[in-house]
N, C-alpha and C positions, 0 to 999 in steps of 0.2 A: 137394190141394185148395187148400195156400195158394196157389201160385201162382197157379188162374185165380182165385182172387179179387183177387190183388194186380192181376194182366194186365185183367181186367172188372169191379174195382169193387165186386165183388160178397159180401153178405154170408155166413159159411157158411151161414143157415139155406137162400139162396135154390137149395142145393145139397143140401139134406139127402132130397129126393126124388127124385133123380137115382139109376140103376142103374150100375151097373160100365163098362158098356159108353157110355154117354152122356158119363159123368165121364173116361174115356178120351180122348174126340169132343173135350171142352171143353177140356181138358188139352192137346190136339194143337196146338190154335188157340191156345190162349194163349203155347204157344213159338215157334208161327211168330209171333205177332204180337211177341213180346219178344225175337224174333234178332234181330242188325242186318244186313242185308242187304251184302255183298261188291260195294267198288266196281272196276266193273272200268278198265281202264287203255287 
């Protein structure tokens, strides 16, 4: 959880009614958004 909050800002409570499977969903997103993308050549 910390990280999508650190990636969205987001406080924990705004997470605390979230199930398994959404917190999953949100967690996916916040790594693609915090990778840095491969420049290619």
């Amino acid at each position: 959880m910390a990280d999508i909050a650190f990636v969205f800002h987001w406080p924990p409570s705004a997470m605390d009614s979230m199930g398994l499977e959404e917190l999953a969903r949100w967690r996916e997103k916040a790594r693609e958004r915090n990778t840095p993308k491969k420049r290619g050549r």
